[in-house]
C-alpha positions as CSV (number, residue, x, y, z in Angstrom):
1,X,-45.0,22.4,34.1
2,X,-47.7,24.5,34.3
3,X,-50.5,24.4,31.4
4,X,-51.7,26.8,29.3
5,X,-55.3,28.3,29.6
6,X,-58.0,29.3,27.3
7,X,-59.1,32.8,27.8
8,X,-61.0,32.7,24.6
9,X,-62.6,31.0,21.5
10,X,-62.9,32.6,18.2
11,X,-66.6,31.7,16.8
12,X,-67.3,29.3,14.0
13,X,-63.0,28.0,14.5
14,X,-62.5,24.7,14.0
15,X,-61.6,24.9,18.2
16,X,-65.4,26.3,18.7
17,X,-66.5,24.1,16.6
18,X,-64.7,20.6,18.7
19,X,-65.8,22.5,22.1
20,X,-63.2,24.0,23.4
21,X,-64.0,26.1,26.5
22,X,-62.8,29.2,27.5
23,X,-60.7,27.9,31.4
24,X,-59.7,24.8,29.7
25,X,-56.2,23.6,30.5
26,X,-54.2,22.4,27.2
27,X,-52.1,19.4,28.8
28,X,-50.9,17.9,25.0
29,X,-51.1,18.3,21.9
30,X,-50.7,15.1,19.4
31,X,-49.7,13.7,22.8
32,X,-46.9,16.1,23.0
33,X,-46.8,19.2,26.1
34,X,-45.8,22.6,24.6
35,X,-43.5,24.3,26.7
36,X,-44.5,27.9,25.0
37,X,-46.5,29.3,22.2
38,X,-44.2,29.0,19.7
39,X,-44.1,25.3,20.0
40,X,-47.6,24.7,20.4
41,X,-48.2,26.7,16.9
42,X,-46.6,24.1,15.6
43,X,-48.3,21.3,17.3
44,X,-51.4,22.8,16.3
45,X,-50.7,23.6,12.8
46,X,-51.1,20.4,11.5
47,X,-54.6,18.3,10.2
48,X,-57.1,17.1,12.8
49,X,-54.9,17.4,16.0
50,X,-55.7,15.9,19.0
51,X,-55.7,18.0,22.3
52,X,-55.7,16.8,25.5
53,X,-57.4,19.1,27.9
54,X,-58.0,19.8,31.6
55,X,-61.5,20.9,32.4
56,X,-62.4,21.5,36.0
57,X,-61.0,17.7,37.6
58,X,-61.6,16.7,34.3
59,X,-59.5,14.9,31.6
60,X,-60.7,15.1,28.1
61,X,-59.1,14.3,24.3
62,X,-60.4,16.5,22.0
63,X,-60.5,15.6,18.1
64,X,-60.1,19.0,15.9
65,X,-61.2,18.7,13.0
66,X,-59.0,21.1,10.1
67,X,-56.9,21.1,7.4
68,X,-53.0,21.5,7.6
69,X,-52.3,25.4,8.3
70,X,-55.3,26.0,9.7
71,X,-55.7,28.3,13.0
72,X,-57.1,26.0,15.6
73,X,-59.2,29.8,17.0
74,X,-58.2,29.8,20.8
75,X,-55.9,32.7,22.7
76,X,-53.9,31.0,25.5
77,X,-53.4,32.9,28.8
78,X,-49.7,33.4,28.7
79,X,-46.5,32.8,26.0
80,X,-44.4,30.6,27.9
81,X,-46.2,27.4,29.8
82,X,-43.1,26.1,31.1
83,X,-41.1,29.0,32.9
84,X,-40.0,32.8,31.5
85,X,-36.3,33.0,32.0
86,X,-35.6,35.6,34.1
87,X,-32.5,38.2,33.7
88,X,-29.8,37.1,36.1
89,X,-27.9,40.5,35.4
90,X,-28.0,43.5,37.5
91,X,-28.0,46.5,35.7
92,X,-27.9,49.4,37.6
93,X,-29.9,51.4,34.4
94,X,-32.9,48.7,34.4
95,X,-36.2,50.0,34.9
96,X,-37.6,47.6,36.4
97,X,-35.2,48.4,39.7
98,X,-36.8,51.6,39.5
99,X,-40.2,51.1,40.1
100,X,-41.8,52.1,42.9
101,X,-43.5,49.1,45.3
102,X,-47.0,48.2,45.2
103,X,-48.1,47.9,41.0
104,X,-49.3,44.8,40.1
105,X,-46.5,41.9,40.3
106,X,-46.6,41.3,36.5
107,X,-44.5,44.3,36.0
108,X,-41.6,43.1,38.0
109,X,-40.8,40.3,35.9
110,X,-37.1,40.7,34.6
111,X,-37.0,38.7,31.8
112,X,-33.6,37.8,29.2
113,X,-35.6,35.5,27.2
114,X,-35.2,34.7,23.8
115,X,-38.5,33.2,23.1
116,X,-40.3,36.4,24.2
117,X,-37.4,38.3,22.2
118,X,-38.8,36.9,19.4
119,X,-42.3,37.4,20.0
120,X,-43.0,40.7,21.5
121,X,-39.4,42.0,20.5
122,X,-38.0,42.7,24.0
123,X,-34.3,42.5,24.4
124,X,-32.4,39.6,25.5
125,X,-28.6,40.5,27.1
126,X,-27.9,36.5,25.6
127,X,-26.2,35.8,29.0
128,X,-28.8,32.3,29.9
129,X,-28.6,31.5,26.4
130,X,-27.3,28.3,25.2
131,X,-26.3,25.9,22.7
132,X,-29.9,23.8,23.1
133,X,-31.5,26.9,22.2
134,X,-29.2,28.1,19.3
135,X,-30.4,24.5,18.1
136,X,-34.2,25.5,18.5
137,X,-33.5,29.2,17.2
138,X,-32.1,28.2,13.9
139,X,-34.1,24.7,13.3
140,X,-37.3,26.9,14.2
141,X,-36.3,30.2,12.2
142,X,-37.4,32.0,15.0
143,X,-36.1,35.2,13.5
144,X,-36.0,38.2,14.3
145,X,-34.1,38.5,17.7
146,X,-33.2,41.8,19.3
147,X,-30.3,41.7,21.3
148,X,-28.9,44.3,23.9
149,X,-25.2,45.2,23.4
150,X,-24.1,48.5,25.7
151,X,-20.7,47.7,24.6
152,X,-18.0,45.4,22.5
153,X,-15.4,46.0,25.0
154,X,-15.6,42.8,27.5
155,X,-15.0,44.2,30.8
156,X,-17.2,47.2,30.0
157,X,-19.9,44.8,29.1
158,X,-19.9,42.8,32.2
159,X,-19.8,46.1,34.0
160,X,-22.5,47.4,33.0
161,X,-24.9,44.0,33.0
162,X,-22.8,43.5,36.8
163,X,-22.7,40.0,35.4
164,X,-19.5,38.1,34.4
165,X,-20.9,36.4,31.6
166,X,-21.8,39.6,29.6
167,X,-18.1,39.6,28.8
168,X,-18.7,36.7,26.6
169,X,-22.1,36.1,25.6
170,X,-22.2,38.5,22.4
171,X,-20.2,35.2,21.3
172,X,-24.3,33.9,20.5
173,X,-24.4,36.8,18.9
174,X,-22.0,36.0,15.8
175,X,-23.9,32.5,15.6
176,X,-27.1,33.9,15.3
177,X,-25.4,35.6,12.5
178,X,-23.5,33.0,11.1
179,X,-26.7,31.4,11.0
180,X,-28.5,33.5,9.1
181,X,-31.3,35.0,11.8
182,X,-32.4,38.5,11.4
183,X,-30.8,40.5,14.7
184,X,-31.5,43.7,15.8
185,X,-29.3,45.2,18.5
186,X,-29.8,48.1,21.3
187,X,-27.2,50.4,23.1
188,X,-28.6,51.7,26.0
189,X,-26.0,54.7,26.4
190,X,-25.5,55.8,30.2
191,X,-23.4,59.0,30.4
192,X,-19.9,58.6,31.6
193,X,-19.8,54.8,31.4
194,X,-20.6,53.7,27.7
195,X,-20.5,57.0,26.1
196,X,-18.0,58.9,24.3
197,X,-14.7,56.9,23.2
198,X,-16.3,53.8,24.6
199,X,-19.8,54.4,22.2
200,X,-17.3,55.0,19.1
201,X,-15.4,52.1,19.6
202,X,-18.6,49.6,20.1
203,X,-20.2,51.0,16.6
204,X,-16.7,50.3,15.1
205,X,-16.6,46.6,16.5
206,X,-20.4,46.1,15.6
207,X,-19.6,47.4,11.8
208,X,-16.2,45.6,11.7
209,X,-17.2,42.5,13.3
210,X,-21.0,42.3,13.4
211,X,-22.2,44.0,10.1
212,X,-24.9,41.3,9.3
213,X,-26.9,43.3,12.0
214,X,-30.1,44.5,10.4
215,X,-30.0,47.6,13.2
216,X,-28.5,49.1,15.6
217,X,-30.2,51.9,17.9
218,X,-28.4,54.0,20.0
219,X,-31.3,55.1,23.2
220,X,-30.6,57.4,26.5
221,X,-31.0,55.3,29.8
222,X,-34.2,56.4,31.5
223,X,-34.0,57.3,35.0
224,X,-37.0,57.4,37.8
225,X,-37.2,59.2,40.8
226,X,-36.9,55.8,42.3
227,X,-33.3,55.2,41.3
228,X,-31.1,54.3,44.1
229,X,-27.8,54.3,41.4
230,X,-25.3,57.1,42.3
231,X,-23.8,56.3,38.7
232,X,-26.8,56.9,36.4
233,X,-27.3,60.3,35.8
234,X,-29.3,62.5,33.0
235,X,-27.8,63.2,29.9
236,X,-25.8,66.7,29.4
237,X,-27.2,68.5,26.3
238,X,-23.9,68.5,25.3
239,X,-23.6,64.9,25.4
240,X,-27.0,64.1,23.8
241,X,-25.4,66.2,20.7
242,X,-22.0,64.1,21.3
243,X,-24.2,60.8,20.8
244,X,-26.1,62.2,17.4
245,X,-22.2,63.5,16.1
246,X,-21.2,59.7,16.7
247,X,-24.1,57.9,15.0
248,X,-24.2,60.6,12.1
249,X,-20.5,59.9,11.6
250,X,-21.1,56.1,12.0
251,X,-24.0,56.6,9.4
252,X,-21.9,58.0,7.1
253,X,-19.0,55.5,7.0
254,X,-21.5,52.3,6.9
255,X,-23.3,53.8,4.1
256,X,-19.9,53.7,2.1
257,X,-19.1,50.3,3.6
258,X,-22.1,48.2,3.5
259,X,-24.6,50.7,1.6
260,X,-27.1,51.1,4.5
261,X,-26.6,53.5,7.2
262,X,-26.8,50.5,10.0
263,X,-26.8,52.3,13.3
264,X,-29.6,55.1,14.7
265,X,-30.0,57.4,17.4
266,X,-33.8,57.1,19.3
267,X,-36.0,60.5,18.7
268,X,-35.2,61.3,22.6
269,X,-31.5,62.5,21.9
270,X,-32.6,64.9,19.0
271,X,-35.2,66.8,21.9
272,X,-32.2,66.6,24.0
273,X,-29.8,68.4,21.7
274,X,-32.4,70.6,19.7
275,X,-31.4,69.3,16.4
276,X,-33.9,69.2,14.4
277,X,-35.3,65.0,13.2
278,X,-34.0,63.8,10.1
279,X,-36.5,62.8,7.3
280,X,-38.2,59.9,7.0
281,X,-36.0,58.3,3.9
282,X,-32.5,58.4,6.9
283,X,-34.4,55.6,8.7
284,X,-34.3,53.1,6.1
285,X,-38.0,51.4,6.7
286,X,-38.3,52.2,10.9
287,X,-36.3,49.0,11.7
288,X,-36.6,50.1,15.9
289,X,-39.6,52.5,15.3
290,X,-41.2,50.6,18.2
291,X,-37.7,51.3,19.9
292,X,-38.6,54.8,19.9
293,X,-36.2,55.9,16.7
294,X,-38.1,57.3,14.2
295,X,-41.2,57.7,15.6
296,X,-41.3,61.9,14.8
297,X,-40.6,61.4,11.0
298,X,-43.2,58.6,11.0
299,X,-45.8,60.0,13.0
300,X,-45.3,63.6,10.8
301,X,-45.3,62.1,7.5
302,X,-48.4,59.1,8.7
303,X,-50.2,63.0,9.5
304,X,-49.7,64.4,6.4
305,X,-51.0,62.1,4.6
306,X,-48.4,61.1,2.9
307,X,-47.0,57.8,4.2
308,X,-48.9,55.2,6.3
309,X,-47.9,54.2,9.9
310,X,-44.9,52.0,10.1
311,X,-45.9,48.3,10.2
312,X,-44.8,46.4,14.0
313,X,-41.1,44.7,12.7
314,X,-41.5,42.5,15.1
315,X,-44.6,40.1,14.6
316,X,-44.5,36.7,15.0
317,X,-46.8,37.0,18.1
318,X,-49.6,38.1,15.0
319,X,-49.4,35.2,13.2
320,X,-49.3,32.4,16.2
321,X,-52.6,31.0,16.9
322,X,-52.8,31.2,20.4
323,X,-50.4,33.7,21.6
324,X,-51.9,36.5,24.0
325,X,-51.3,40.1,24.0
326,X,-48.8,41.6,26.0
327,X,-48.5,45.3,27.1
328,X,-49.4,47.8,24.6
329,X,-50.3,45.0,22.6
330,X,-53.6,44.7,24.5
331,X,-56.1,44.1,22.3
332,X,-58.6,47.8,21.5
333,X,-60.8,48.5,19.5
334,X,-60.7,49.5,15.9
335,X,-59.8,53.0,14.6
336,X,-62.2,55.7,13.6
337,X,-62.5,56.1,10.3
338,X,-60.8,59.6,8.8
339,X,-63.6,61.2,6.5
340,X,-62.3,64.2,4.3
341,X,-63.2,67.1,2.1
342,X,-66.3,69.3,3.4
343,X,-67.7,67.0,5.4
344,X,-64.3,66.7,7.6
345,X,-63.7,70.6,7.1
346,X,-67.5,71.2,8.0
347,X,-67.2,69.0,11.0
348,X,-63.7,70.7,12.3
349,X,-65.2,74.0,12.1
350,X,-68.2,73.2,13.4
351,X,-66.6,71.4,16.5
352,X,-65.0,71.9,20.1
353,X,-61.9,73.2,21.5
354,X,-59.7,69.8,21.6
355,X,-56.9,69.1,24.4
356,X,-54.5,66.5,23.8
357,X,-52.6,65.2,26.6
358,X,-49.5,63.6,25.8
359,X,-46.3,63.1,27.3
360,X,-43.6,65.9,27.9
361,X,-41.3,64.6,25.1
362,X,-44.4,64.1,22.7
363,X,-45.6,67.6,23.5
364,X,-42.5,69.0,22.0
365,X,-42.9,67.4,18.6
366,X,-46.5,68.0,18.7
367,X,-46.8,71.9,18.8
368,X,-45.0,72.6,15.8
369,X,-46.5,70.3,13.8
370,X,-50.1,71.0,14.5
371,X,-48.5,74.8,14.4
372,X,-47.5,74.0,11.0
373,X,-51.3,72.4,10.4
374,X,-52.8,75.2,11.5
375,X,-54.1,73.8,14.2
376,X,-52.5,74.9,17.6
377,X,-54.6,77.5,19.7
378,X,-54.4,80.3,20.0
379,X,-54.6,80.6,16.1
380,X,-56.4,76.8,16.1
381,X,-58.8,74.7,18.0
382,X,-56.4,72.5,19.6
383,X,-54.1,72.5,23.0
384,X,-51.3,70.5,23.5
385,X,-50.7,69.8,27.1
386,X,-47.1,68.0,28.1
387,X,-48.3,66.4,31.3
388,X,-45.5,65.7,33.9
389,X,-44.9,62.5,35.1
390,X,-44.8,62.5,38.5
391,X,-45.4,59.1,39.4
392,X,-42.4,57.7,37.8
393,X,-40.5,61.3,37.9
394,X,-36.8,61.6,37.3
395,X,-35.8,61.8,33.1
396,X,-39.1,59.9,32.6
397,X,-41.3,62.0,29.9
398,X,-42.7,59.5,27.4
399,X,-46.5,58.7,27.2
400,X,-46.5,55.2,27.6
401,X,-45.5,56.1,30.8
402,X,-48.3,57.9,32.0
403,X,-50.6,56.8,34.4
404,X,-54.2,58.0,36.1
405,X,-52.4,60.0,38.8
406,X,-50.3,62.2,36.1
407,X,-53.5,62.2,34.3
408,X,-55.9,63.2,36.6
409,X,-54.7,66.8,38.4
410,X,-54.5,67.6,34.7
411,X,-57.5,66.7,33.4
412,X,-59.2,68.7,36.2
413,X,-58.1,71.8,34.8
414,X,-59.2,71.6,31.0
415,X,-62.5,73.6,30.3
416,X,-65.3,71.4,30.5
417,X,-66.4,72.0,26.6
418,X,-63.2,70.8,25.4
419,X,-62.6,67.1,24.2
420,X,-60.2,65.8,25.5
421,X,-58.1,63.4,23.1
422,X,-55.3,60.5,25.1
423,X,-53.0,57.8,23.1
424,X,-53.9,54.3,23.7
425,X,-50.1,53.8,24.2
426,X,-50.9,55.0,27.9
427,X,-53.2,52.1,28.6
428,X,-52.8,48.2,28.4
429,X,-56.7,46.5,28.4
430,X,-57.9,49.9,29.6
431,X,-55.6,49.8,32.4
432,X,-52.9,52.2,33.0
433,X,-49.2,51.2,34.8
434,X,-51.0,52.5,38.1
435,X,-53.5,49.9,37.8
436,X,-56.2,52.9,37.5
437,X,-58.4,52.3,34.6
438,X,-60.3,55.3,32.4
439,X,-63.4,55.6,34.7
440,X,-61.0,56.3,37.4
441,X,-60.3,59.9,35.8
442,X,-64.0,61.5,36.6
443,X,-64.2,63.1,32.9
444,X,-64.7,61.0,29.6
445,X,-62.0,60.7,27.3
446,X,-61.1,60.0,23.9
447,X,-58.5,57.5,23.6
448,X,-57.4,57.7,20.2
449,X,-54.4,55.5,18.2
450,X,-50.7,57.1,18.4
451,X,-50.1,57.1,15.6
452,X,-50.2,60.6,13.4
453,X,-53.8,59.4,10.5
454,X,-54.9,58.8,13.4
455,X,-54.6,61.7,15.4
456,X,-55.6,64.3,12.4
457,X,-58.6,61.7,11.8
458,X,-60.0,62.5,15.4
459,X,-59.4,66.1,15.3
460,X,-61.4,66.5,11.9
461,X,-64.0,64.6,13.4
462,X,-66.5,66.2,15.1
463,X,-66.3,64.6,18.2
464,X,-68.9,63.3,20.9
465,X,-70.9,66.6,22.6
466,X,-70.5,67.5,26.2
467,X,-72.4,64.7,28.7
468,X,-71.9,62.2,25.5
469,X,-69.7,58.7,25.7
470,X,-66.2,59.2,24.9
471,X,-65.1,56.7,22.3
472,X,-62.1,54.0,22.7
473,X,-60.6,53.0,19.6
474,X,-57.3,51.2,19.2
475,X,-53.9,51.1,17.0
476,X,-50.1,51.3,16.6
477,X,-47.6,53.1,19.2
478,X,-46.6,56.0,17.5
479,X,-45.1,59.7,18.4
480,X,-46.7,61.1,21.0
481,X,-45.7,58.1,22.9
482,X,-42.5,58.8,22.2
C-alpha cells in the first residue's frame, strides 16, 4: 500500500515540534498503517502517538508529544493511501468521458468512493459498496454521504449507470438510512431518458420510500463538445420549465407530508426556463449550495448585505488533521476586507472602470443585480462579460469551468484602465483546468472570492492602479460560478 506524504508542517505543532519533515513517508501509526485520512485522524488523535516514518532509505519512530484531541500539524499528500475506488459504471452523461485528451491525468480519475463522498462531498452511484464498509460508515459516523440516484425505477437505473448493479445498489441506500447517516442525493436529469413521467415517479419513490433524505437536487446533465453520446442532448426550454413544474409540485406535497420541502431544482434550470429564482427562505439552509442550487439567492442576499455566504455542508475534510485540498478547495489566500461608508463610497467614485469575467450562466444573474445596485455600465462603473467556453464547448457555461484559453482572447479586448475582477472558483492552486496558470494570461488580474460580500467588497475598493500587482485573495464557490 502506498504511504502517505508530508507536503507540509504547521509551525510550533506538536509534529514540528517531534521533527517531522515535509517528504516524509507515514508507514504507521501506533504501529497501525492507515489506509486513508479518515483513519489516520483517528490514529493520530490520541496522546503521544508514535509514527513510524520513511525518510529518504530511512526508517525512523517518531514520539509526538500531545494531549488527546490534539492536531498532530502535518497535511498529507493525498486522502486515500491505500487505493481510490474507481467508478466501474459507464454513464454515457459523465464528464469525465467528455474531456478532451491531454490535461493533467489527475482529472481522469472516475471515482464512486464513499470515503471521498464523505470528505469532499462528491457523489457515490453505491454500486462497489459493501457490507465491510456499511460496518466502517456507521461505527465511524462518517456522515454526511451524498449519493447519486437518476432514478427508483431499476431497469432505468442500471440504464443509465450501463451497469447491472445500479438496479440494486440504492438497497445501501435505505441502510445508510436505517442507520441514521445524514444522505444527500442527486438526479442528474438527461432529457428523454429520466425526465418527465420517469422524474415524477423517482421523487414519489424517494418521498414514499426514502423520506429520511436530508436533500434531494434535481441538476441538467452537462454536455461538452467532446461528447461522443448520440442520446444526451441539451435541454428544451420547455423541458427545463417541465423539471421546475415537477419539483415545485414535489415541494409542495413534501412540505404537507414531512414539513420540509425535501427536493430542489439547481439554479441552471431556472436560466433555462426564465423563471425568475425563488428567495432565499425556499432553500431551507443551501443543503446542495455547493451542488449549484441556490447559489443566485445566496450570492444576492451574501451582496446585499443581508445574509452571510452559505457555510461548505460538507466538511469533514476541515476538521481532519492531515487531509489535503482537493479542487476548488485549493488552499488561497484570505479575503480582502470590505470597508464601508465614505471611505468605501470615496474609493468607488474615485476608482476605475471594473470588468468582471465570469461564466455565461453567471453573467445572466450578474447584470441585473449589479443593474439593481446601480452598478452596471453604462449607468455604472462595472462590465459584466459572459465569456464563452470554448475549450469545453457544448451546454458548458459555468465558471468553474473556465480555463486560460476562454480567458485570454477575452481579456485582450478589455481597455487597458479597467480592472479586471475573476472568481477563484476558475482556478485550483493558481492553476486553471487547462493547466495554464494566472501569469499565462499577459494582463494582471484580480482574483476575487465567489461569493456575493465578496464581490461588492472588491468593487468598493479602490483597486491596484494600472502597472500595479493584481491581488489573489481566496474564499467560498458561490454564484458567478454557477
Amino acid at each position: 500500500m502506498p504511504a502517505p506524504r508530508v507536503v507540509a508542517v504547521a509551525p510550533g505543532s506538536p509534529a514540528a515540534v517531534a521533527g517531522l519533515e515535509v517528504g516524509d513517508e507515514v508507514l504507521a501509526v501506533d504501529g497501525q498503517a492507515p489506509r486513508d485520512v479518515i483513519a489516520y485522524r483517528f490514529l493520530t488523535d490520541g496522546q503521544d502517538p508514535v509514527v513510524t516514518l520513511r525518510r529518504g532509505h530511512e526508517l525512523l519512530e517518531v514520539g509526538v508529544e500531545k494531549p488527546a484531541g490534539v492536531p498532530l500539524g502535518v497535511e498529507v499528500s493525498s486522502p486515500v493511501f491505500d487505493r481510490v475506488r474507481t467508478c466501474d459504471n459507464h454513464c454515457a452523461f459523465c464528464f469525465i468521458y467528455q474531456l478532451p485528451k491531454g490535461l493533467r491525468r489527475s482529472l481522469y480519475v472516475k471515482d464512486d468512493d464513499y470515503r471521498l463522498s464523505f470528505l469532499y462531498g462528491n457523489f457515490t452511484t453505491l454500486t462497489r459498496f459493501t457490507e465491510l464498509d456499511l460496518e466502517r460508515v456507521v461505527a465511524e459516523r462518517l456522515s454526511p454521504l451524498h449519493v447519486s440516484i437518476h432514478a427508483t425505477d431499476p431497469e432505468v437505473r442500471a440504464r443509465l449507470l450501463r451497469n447491472p448493479r445500479g438496479a440494486t445498489s440504492l438497497r445501501w441506500l435505505r441502510c445508510l438510512l436505517d442507520a441514521g447517516i445524514e444522505v444527500h442525493g442527486q438526479i442528474v436529469v438527461c432529457p428523454g431518458i429520466n425526465d418527465g413521467p420517469v422524474l415524477e415517479a423517482t421523487v414519489a419513490d424517494l418521498l414514499d420510500g426514502y423520506p429520511e433524505l436530508a436533500s434531494v437536487a434535481c441538476v441538467p446533465l452537462g454536455l461538452s463538445r467532446h461528447s461522443a453520446e448520440p442520446a444526451m442532448r441539451p435541454h428544451r426550454p420547455e423541458e427545463a420549465e417541465a423539471v421546475l413544474e415537477t419539483v415545485t409540485a414535489w415541494q409542495e406535497l413534501a412540505m404537507a407530508a414531512i414539513g420540509r420541502r425535501f427536493v430542489f431544482a439547481a439554479d441552471e434550470y431556472y436560466l433555462m426556463a426564465g423563471w425568475p429564482f425563488p428567495g432565499p427562505e425556499t432553500y431551507e439552509g443551501y443543503p446542495q449550495h455547493e451542488n449549484g442550487v441556490g447559489m443566485a439567492a445566496a450570492f444576492a442576499e451574501a451582496f446585499a448585505g443581508r445574509a452571510p455566504a452559505p457555510p461548505r455542508p460538507s466538511g469533514f475534510f476541515q476538521a481532519v488533521d492531515g487531509a489535503p485540498p482537493a479542487g476548488y478547495r485549493a488552499v488561497r489566500l484570505p479575503s480582502p476586507r470590505r470597508r464601508s461608508g465614505r471611505a468605501a463610497a470615496a474609493d468607488a467614485a474615485a476608482g476605475r472602470p471594473v470588468t468582471i469575467l465570469t461564466g455565461e450562466f453567471g453573467a445572466q444573474v450578474l447584470r441585473p443585480l449589479l443593474a439593481e445596485a446601480g452598478w452596471l455600465a453604462p449607468a455604472g462603473p462595472v462590465e459584466v462579460r459572459g465569456v464563452p467556453n470554448r475549450f469545453f464547448g457544448g451546454t458548458v457555461g459555468v465558471t468553474g469551468l473556465l480555463t486560460g484559453a476562454d480567458l485570454g482572447p477575452v481579456l485582450a479586448t478589455v481597455p487597458a484602465e479597467h480592472r479586471v475582477l475573476l472568481p477563484d472558483v476558475c482556478l485550483s492552486e493558481g492553476r486553471f483546468l487547462d493547466g495554464s496558470r494566472l501569469e499565462d494570461l499577459g494582463r494582471a488580474v484580480e482574483v476575487v472570492p465567489t461569493d456575493g460580500a465578496a464581490l461588492r467588497a472588491a468593487l468598493e475598493a479602490r483597486g491596484p492602479a494600472v502597472g500595479e500587482p493584481a491581488f489573489a485573495s481566496g474564499g467560498e464557490e458561490g454564484l458567478w460560478a454557477s
